[in-house]
C-alpha positions as CSV (number, residue, x, y, z in Angstrom):
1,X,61.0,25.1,8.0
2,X,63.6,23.6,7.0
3,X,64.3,19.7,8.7
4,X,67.6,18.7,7.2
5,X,69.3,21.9,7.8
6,X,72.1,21.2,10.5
7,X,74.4,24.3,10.3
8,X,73.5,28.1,9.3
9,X,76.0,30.6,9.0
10,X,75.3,34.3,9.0
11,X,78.4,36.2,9.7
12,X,78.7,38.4,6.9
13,X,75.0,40.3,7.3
14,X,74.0,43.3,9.1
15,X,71.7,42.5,11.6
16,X,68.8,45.0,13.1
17,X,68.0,44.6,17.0
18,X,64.7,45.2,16.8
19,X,61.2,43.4,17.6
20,X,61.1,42.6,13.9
21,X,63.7,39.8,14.7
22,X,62.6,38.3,18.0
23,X,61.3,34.9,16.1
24,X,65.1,34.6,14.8
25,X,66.3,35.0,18.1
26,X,64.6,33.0,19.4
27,X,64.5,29.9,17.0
28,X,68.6,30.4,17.5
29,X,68.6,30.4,20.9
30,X,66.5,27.4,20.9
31,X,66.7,25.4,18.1
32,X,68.1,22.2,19.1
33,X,67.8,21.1,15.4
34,X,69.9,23.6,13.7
35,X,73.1,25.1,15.1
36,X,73.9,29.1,14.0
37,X,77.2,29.1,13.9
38,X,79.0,31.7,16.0
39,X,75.4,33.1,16.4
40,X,76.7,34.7,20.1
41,X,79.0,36.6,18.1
42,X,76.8,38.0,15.8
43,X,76.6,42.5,16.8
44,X,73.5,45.0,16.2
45,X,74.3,47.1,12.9
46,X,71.2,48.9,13.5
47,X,69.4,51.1,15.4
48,X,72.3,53.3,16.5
49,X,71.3,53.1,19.8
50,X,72.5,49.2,20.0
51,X,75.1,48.9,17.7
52,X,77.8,47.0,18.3
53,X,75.8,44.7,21.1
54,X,75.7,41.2,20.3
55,X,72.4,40.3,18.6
56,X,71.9,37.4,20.9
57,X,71.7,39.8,24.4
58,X,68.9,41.7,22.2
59,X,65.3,42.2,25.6
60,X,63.0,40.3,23.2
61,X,60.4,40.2,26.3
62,X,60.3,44.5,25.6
63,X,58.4,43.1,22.3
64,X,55.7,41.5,23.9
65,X,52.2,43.5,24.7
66,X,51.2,42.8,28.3
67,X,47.3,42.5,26.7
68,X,45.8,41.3,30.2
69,X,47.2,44.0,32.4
70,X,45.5,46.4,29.9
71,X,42.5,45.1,30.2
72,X,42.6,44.5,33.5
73,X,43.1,48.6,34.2
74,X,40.8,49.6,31.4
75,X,38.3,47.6,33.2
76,X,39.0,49.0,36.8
77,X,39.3,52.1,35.3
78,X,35.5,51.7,34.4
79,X,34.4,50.0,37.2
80,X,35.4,53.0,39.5
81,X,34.3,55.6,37.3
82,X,30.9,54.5,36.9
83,X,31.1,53.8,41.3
84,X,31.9,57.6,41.2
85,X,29.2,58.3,39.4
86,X,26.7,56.2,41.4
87,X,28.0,57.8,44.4
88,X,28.0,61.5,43.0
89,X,24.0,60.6,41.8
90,X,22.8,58.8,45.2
91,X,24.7,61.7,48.0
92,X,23.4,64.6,45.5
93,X,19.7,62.7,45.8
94,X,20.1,62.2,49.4
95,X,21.3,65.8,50.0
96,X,18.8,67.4,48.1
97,X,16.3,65.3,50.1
98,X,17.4,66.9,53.6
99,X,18.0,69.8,51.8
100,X,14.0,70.0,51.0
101,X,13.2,68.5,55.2
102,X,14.9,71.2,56.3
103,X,13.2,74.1,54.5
């Protein structure tokens, strides 16, 4: 980091409005330290699909992995499988079993 910085100026540079620059957005957006200047002016040069938007309106929360809902499915996911299972194994037991009282 850098303490004694006050001011940061970054006009004249192409900026990419991707998840590779969610840390700069944020620290800009938050930095209480360090003032970008005219950092709500700054616009997306690439991907084509957002230039032209301003970097700072940039969905940084798209860039986050939701880790705990996927495990959370993958887990239910197995849970009821293997339930499936156990039910498949125990009706086909018990059907067989009347199957063989009956005949």
């Amino acid at each position: 980091t850098l303490p004694s910085l006050l001011f940061l100026d970054l006009r004249q540079n192409n900026f990419i409005c991707t998840c590779s620059n969610q840390m700069f957005i944020q620290w800009s957006l938050q930095n209480p330290k360090t003032q970008v200047l005219h950092f709500y002016q700054y616009t997306c040069a690439f991907p084509q699909s957002y230039k032209g938007n301003l970097l700072w309106t940039f969905n940084t929360s798209s860039c986050f992995i939701d880790y705990e809902f996927i495990l959370f499915i993958a887990n239910a996911t197995a849970v009821l499988s293997l339930m499936l299972v156990c039910l498949e194994i125990s009706c086909g037991l018990y059907v067989s079993s009347i199957a063989c009282l009956l005949y």
